[in-house]
VEXSE-35938 format. One record per residue (C-alpha): residue in one letter; x, y, z. Coordinates in nm, 2 decimals. Last residue first. Example, Ala and Ser with C-alpha at 12.3 -4.5 7.8 and 13.67 -1.06 7.14 Angstrom:
// VEXSE-35938
res_X_Y_Z
S_1.37_-0.11_0.71 $
A_1.23_-0.45_0.78 $
***
This chain:
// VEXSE-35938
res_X_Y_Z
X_7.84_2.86_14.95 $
X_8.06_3.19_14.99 $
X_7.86_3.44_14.93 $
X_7.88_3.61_14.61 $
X_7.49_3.64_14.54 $
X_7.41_3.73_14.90 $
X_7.63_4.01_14.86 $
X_7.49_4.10_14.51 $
X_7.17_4.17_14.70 $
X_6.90_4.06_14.46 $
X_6.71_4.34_14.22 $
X_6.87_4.17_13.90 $
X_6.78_3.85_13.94 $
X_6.38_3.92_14.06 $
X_6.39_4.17_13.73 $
X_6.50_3.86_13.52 $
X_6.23_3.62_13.69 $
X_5.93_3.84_13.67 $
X_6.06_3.95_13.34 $
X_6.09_3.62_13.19 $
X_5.67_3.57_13.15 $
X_5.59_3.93_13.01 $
X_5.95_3.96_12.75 $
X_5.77_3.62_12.58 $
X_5.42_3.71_12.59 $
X_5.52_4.05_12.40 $
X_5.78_3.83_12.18 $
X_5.50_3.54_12.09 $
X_5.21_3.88_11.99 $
X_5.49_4.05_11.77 $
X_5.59_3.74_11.61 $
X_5.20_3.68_11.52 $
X_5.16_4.02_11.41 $
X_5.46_3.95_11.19 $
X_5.35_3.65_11.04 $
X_5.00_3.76_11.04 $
X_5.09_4.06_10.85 $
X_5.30_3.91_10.54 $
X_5.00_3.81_10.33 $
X_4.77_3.53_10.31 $
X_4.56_3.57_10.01 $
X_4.17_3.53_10.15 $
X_3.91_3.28_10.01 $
X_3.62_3.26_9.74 $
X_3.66_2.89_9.61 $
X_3.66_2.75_9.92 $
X_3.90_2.45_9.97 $
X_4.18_2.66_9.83 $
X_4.24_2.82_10.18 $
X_4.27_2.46_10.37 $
X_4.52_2.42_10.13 $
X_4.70_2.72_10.20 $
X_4.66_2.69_10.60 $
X_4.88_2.34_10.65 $
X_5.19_2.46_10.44 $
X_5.15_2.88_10.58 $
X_5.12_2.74_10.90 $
X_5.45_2.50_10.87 $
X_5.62_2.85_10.67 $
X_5.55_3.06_11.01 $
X_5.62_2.80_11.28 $
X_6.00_2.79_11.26 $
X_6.12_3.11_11.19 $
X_5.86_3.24_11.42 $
X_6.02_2.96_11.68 $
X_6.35_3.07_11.61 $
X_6.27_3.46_11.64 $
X_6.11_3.29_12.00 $
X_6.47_3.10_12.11 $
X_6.68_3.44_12.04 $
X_6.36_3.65_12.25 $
X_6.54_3.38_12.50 $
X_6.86_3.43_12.48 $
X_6.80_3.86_12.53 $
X_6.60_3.85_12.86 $
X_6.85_3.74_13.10 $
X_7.17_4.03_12.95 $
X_6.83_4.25_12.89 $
X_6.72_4.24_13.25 $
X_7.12_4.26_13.36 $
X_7.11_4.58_13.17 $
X_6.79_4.71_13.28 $
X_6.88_4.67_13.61 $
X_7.19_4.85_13.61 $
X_7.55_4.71_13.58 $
X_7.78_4.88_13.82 $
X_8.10_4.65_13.87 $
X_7.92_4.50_14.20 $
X_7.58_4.42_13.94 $
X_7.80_4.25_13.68 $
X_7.96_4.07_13.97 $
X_7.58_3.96_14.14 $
X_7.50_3.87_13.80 $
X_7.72_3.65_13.74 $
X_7.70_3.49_14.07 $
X_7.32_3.38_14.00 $
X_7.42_3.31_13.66 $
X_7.30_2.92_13.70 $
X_6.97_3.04_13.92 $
X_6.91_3.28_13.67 $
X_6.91_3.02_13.37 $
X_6.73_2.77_13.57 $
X_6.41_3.06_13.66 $
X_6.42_3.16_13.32 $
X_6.38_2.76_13.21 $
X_6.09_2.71_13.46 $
X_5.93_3.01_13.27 $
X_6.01_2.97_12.98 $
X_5.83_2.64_13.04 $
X_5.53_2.72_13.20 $
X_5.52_2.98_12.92 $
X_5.47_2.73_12.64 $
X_5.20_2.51_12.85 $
X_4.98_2.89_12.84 $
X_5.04_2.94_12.49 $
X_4.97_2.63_12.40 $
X_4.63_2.59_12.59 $
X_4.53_2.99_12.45 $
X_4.64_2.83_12.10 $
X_4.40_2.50_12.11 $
X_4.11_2.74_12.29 $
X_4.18_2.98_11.96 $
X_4.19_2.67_11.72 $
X_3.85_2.54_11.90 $
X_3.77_2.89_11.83 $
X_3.87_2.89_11.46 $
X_3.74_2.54_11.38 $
X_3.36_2.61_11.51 $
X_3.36_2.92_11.36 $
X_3.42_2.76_11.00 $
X_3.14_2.46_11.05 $
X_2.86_2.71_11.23 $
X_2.94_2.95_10.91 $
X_2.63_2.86_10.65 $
X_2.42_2.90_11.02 $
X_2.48_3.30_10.97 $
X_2.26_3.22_10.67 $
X_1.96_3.11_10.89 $
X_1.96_3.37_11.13 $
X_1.96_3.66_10.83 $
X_1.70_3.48_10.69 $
X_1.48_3.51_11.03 $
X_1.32_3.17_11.04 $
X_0.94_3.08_11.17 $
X_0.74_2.81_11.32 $
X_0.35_2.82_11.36 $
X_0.25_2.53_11.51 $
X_0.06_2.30_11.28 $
X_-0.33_2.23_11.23 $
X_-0.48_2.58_11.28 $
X_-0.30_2.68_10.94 $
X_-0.52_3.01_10.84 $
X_-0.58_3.13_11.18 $
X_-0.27_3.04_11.31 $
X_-0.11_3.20_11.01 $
X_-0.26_3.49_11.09 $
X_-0.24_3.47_11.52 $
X_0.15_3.42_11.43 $
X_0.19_3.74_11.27 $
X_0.06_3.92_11.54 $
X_0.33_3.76_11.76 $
X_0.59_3.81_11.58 $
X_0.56_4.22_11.51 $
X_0.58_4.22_11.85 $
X_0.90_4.08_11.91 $
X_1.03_4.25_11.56 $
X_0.95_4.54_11.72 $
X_0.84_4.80_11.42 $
X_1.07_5.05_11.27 $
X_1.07_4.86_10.92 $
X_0.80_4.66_10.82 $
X_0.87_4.28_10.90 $
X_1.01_4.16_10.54 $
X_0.79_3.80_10.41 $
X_0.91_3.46_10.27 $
X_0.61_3.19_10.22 $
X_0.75_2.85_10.17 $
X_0.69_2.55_9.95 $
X_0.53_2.77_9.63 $
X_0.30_2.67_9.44 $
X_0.13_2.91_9.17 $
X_0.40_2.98_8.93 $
X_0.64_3.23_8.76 $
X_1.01_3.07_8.65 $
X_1.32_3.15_8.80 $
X_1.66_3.02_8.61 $
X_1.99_3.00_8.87 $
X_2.32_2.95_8.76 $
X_2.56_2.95_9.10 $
X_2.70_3.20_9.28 $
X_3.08_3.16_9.31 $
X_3.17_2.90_9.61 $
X_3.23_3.01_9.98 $
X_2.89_3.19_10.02 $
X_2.71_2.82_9.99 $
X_2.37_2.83_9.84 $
X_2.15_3.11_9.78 $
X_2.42_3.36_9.75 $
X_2.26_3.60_9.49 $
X_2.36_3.67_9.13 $
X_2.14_4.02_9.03 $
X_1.84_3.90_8.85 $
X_1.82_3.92_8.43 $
X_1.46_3.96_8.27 $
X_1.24_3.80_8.01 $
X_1.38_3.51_7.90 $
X_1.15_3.35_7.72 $
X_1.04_2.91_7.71 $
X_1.11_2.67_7.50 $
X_0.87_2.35_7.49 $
X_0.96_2.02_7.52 $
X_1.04_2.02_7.86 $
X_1.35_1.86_8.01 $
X_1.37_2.11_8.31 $
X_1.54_2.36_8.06 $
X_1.48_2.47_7.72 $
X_1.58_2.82_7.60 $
X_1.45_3.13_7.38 $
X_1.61_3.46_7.42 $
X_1.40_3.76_7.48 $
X_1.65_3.95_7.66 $
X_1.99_3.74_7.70 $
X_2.17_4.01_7.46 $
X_2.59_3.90_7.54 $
X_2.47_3.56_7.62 $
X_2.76_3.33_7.68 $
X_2.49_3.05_7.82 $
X_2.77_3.05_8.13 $
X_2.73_3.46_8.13 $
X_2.36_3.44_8.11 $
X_2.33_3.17_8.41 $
X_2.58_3.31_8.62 $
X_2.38_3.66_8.62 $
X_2.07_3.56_8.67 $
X_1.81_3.42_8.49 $
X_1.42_3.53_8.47 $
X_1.21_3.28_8.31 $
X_0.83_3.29_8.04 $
X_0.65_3.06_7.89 $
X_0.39_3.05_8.19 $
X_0.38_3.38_8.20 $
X_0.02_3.53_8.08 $
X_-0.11_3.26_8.33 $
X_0.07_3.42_8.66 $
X_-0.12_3.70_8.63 $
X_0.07_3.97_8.84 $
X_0.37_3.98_8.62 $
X_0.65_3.87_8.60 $
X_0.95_4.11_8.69 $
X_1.08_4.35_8.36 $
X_1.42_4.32_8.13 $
X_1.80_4.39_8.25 $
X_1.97_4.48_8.59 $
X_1.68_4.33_8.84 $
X_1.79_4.36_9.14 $
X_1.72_4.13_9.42 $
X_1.56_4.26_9.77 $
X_1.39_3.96_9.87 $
X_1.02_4.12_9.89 $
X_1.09_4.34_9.56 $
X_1.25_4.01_9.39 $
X_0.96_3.79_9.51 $
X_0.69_4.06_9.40 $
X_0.49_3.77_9.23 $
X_0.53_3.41_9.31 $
X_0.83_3.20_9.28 $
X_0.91_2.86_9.13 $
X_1.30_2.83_9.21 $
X_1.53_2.64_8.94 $
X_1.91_2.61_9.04 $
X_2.10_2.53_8.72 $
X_2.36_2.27_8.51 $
X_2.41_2.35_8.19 $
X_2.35_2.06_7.90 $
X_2.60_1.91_7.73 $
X_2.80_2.08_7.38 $
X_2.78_1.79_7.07 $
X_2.76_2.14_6.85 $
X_2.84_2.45_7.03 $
X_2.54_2.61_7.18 $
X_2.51_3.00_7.03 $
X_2.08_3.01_7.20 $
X_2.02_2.76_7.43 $
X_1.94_2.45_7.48 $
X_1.90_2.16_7.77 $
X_1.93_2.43_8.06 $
X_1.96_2.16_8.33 $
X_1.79_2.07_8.69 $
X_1.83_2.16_9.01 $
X_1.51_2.20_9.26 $
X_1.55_2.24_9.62 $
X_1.78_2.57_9.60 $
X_1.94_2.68_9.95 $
X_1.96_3.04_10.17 $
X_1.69_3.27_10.04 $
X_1.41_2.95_10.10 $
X_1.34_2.72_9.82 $
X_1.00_2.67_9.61 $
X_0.87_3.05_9.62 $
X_0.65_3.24_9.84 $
X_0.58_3.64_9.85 $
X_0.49_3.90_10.10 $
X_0.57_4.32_10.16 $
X_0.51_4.54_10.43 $
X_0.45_4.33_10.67 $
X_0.33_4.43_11.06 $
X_0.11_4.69_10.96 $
X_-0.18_4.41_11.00 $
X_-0.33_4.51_10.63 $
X_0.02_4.37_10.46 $
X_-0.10_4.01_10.67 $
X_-0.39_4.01_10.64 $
X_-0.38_4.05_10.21 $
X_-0.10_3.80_10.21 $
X_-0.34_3.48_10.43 $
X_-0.59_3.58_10.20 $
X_-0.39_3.53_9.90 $
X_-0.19_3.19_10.04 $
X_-0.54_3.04_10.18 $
X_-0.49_2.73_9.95 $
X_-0.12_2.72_10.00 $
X_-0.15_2.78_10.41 $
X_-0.43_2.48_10.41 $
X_-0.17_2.25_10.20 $
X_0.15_2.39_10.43 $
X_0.43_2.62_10.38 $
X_0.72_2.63_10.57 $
X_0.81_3.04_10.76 $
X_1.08_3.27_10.57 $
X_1.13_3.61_10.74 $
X_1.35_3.93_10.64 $
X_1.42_4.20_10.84 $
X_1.75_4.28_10.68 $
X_1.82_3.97_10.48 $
X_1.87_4.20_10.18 $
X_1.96_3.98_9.85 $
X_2.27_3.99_9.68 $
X_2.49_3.76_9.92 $
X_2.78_4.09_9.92 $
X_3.03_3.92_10.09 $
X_3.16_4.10_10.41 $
X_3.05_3.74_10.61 $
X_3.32_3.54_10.33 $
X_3.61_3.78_10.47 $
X_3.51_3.78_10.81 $
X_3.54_3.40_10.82 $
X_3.83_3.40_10.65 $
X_4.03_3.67_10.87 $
X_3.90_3.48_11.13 $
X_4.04_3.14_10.98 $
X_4.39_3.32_10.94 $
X_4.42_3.48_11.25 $
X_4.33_3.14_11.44 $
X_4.56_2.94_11.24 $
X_4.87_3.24_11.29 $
X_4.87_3.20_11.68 $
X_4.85_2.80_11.60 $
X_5.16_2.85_11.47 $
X_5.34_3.04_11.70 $
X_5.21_2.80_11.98 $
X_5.35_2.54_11.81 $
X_5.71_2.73_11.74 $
X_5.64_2.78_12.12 $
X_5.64_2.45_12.27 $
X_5.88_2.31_12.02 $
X_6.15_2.64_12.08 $
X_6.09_2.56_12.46 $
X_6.18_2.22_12.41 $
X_6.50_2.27_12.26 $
X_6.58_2.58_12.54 $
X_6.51_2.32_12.76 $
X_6.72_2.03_12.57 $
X_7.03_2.30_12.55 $
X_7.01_2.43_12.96 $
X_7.18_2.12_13.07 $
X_7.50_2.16_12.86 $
X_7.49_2.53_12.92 $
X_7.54_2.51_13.31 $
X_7.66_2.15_13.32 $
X_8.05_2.19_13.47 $
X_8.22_1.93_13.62 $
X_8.53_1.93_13.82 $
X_8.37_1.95_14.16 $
X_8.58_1.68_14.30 $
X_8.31_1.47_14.42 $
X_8.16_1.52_14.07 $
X_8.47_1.44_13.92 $
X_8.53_1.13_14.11 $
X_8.18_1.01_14.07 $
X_8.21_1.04_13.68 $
X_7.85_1.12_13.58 $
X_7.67_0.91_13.32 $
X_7.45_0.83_13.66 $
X_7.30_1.20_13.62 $
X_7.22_1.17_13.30 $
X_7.05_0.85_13.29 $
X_6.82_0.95_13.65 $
X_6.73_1.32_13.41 $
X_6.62_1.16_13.12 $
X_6.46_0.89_13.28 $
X_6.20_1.04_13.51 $
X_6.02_1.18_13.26 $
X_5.97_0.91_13.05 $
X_5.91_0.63_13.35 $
X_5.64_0.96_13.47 $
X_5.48_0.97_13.14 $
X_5.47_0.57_13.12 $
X_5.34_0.53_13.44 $
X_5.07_0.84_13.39 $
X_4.98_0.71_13.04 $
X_4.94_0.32_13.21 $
X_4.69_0.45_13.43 $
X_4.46_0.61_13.17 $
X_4.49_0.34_12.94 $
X_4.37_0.13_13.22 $
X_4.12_0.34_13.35 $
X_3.93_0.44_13.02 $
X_3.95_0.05_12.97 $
X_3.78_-0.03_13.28 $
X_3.45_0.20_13.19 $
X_3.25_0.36_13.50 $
X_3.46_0.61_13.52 $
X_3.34_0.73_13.08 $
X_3.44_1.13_13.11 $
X_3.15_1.27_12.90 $
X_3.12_1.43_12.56 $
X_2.77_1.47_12.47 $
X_2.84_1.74_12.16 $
X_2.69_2.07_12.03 $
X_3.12_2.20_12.02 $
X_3.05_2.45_12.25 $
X_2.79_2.39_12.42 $
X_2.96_2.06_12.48 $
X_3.30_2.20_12.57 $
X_3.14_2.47_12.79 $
X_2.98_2.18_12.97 $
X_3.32_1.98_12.97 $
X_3.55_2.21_13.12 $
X_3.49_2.13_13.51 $
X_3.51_1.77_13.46 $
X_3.85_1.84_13.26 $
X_3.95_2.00_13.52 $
X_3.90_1.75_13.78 $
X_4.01_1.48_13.56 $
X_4.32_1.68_13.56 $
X_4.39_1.75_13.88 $
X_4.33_1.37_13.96 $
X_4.61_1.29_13.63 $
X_4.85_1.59_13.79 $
X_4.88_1.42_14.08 $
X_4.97_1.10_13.95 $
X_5.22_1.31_13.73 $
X_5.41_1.40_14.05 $
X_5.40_1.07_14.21 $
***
């Protein structure tokens, strides 16, 4: 009856949970009552959690031996107490661990968002480009710098945070003989894409305003010259992009994140050219981005009547690289609040059992002038016992299921002592909060009460 009660409470909660879940988790979860299966199952979980529960304690007490118990003989204090303090260590060694998963994939998280991506996203707008946007693409600039609202505009094949286009470096100066191509990012850009995006440029010059006079000639970055093994990449003649032409290197870029910020920036070769798939622009600073908007949209409504003018703020759209990661640690944090909350239900219920048993105890210990804090510590000491166990426990099972997680991503934290301990810390404060109510209760009864005759 019990756990039928608790299966209507918790439909009812789970009802009440479910929105947040979704908006959570960008799911269409629903409870299915029109379905007979969900029923069944449903039914048979509370029978068989009730038979289950039930057992235990109907098998132990008919192991009794009716002439002991009628003649007081026996004794169950600790006996009974051993499969609560059992399960308590389970609850919380979980709990304990989970405490540690969500510390660990924030730390992550926060570590990978710190990352340098070696562009500035500050401010910094990428809209699609269209056939009437690319033949108006020089008017369509010149409005918008002259609106105030820009200060500086370029276009290029792939947006700041992903690379359309890969192909391969085919040759390259210092090649070992029978050595394979190089794999790359390639991104067509337009003038003053390095000045809009914020790249630097460590070694040669930018291309030019003529885009003709540098056709035959690429900008690398970083990753590219040091998998080439290029120790003077200026003026260095490659193929790539299976031409049969070479073309110049002309100037080395700053590595920039531009696909995932887990993984080590990738090669990337840029070459100068006239199309371009979107147009990537920085809002001038000091001005409301709001407002700033909205003028912009009346250009490129003027110049692309035919579409809707849509828009993404880079910094938006890179945040987006770390929906996956957040999603796991607070469905982890949820996971550990649930955990924690079962776990001290049952310190709880087990407190309450221990003081009950010691209930005489006490009331002696308190006759012979034990103080409160003593008895608190005398009903508070067992059971910060049962949470060192549950660290002991929990601590290397997190550290197994979190280090491969870890090596996933190729740019990733070092676990280190502190979230074991802060963890520890975090289980004894929650444990010393949820027995004290029942410890403190014990040890301000009347003693008199306590040693009544029953």
């Amino acid at each position: 009856m019990i756990t039928f009660a608790a299966f209507l409470f918790s439909i009812l909660l789970v009802q009440l949970v479910l929105g947040p879940f979704n908006a959570l988790t960008g799911g269409t979860v629903s409870i299915p009552y029109g379905n007979l299966v969900f029923w069944a199952i449903m039914i048979g979980y509370v029978v068989l959690t009730g038979l289950l529960a039930g057992s235990r304690p109907a098998f132990y007490l008919s192991s009794f031996n009716p002439v002991k118990v009628l003649k007081g003989s026996i004794q169950m204090g600790k006996a009974a107490t051993l499969p609560r303090k059992i399960l308590v260590v389970v609850q919380f060694s979980c709990s304990i661990a989970l405490i540690i998963s969500t510390v660990i994939i924030y730390q992550q998280i926060q570590y990978v968002k710190d990352r340098p991506t070696g562009y500035s996203a500050n401010r910094l707008v990428s809209t699609g480009m269209s056939d009437d946007l690319s033949n108006n693409y020089n008017a369509l600039k010149n409005d918008l710098l002259t609106s105030r609202m820009v200060e500086s505009v370029t276009k290029a094949s792939s947006p700041l945070t992903g690379i359309y286009w890969h192909t391969g470096i085919d040759k390259w100066p210092g090649q070992a003989a029978g050595e394979l191509g190089i794999n790359v990012g390639a991104v067509n850009i337009a003038d003053n894409y390095f000045k809009t995006v914020g790249m630097k440029l460590i070694e040669g010059h930018d291309f030019s305003s003529d885009w003709a006079s540098d056709t035959l000639n690429v900008i690398v970055n970083e990753a590219a010259v040091k998998r080439m093994g290029l120790k003077q990449p200026l003026n260095q003649l490659i193929t790539f992009g299976g031409l049969s032409y070479q073309v110049r290197i002309i100037g080395v870029v700053q590595d920039a994140l531009m696909e995932s910020p887990f993984t080590p920036a990738e090669p990337i070769v840029f070459n100068h050219g006239r199309g371009g798939n979107f147009v990537i622009y920085r809002l001038t600073e000091g001005v409301n981005p709001h407002e700033a908007i909205d003028k912009v949209k009346k250009i490129f409504d003027k110049y692309n009547p035919a579409f809707p003018f849509e828009y993404v703020f880079v910094d938006k759209a890179y945040d987006e690289k770390f929906n996956l990661e957040v999603l796991i640690g607070k469905l982890a944090g949820v996971f550990a609040a649930l955990a924690i909350f079962i776990s001290c239900l049952g310190l709880f219920g087990l407190a309450a059992y221990v003081a009950e048993q010691r209930t005489k105890e006490i009331g002696i210990r308190k006759v012979l002038g034990a103080s409160i804090s003593q008895v608190w510590m005398l009903l508070s000491k067992d059971f910060i016992l049962l949470v060192v166990i549950s660290c002991v426990i929990a601590s290397p099972v997190a550290l197994y299921f979190l280090s491969p997680w870890l090596k996933k991503y190729d740019y990733h934290i070092s676990i280190g002592p502190g979230v074991f301990l802060l963890s520890a810390i975090a289980a004894m404060l929650i444990t010393i909060v949820t027995i004290s109510f029942q410890a403190i209760k014990a040890a301000l009864a009347n003693p008199v009460k306590s040693l009544r005759s029953e």
